[in-house]
N, C-alpha and C positions, 0 to 999 in steps of 0.2 A: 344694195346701194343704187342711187340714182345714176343714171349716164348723162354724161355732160353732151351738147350736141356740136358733134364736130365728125370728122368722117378718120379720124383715129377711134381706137377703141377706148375714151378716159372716163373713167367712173372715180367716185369719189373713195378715198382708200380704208381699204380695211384693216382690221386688229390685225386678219393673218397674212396683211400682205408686208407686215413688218418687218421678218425680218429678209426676206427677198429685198425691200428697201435698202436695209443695212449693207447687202450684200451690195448689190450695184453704188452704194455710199464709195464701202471701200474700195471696186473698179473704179471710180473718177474720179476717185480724190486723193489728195495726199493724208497718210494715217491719223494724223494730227486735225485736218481738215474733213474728213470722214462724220458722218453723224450716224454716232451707237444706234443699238437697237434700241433702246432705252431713252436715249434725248428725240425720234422719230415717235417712240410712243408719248412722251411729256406732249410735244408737237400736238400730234395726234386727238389725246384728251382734253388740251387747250380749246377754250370757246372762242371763237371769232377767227380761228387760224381756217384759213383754205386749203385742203390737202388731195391733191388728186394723182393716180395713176393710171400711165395708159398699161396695155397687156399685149400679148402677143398670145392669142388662147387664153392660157391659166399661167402664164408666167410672166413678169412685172415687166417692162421693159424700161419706166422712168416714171419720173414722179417731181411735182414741181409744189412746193409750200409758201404761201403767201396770206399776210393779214393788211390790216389800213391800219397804219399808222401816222398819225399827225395829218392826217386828208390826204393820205398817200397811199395809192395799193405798194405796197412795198414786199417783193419780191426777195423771199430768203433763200430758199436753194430751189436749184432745178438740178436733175442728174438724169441721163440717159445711160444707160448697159452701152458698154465700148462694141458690143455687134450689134447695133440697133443704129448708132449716129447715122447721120448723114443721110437719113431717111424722110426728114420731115417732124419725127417725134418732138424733138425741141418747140419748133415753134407751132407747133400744135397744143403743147401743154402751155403753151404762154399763150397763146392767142385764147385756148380757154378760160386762161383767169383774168383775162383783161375783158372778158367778153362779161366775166359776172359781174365787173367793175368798171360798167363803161362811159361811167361821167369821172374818173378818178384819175388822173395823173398817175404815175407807176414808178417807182425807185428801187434800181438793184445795187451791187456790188458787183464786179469780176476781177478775177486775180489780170493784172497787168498782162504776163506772160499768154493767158487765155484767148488768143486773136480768133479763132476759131469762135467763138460766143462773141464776142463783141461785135465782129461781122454781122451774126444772127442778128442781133440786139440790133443793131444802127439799120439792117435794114428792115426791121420792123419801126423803125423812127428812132430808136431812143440814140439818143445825144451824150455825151461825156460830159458830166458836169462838175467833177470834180476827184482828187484823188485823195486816200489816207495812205500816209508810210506805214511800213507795218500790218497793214489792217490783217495780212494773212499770214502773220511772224515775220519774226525778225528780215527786212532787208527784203518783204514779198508786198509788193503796192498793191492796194486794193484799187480799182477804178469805178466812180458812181457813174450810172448814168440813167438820166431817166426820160421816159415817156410825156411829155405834154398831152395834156387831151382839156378840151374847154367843156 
């Protein structure tokens, strides 16, 4: 696979890096909020979906998936391995996909309670623009927020 150019290790992800995916899914998420091995490959074989992971060697360390939707790069998940955070991995897999899309405004999701991501996000620019109840079950706020870019 090609390497994306950034001074992280992120290349674009493979079949085998699936279920290593999986695995760091279920470290950062809640069960329910986790994406199978299985919805990671649908992802995966999907055309026009962006799917990239960084590594650490031969072992996965995050992976961030993103398509354009309605003129929007719109930003579905990102997850980083709980012994990688805090390193720079996050916004290194976002600044890659914003860099493949860089006349595109950007729209994410993050769970409310997520302060720790939304810090990232805002000082990459992106703004709060809006919230859904629920978006992450019962009684878990989703918060939007998105990137401007002209």
């Amino acid at each position: 696979m090609a390497q994306i150019a950034t001074s992280a290790h992120i290349t674009y992800a493979g079949w085998r890096d699936l279920r290593d995916l999986a695995a760091i899914q279920r470290a950062s998420f809640r069960r329910d909020l986790a994406y199978k091995w299985w919805m990671l490959a649908f992802f995966w074989l999907m055309p026009g979906i962006t799917f990239l992971v960084t590594r650490d060697g031969d072992r996965a360390t995050g992976s961030i998936i993103a398509d354009v939707d309605r003129g929007r790069l719109r930003i579905m998940n990102i997850a980083v391995h709980p012994d990688y955070r805090q390193q720079g991995i996050g916004t290194e897999l976002m600044n890659a996909v914003l860099d493949k899309y860089p006349q595109l405004s950007a729209v994410l999701m993050v769970q409310e309670h997520n302060t720790a991501a939304q810090s990232m996000y805002a000082r990459m620019g992106f703004v709060r623009t809006g919230t859904m109840d629920s978006y992450y079950g019962t009684g878990n706020t989703g918060i939007e927020m998105t990137l401007k870019r002209s």
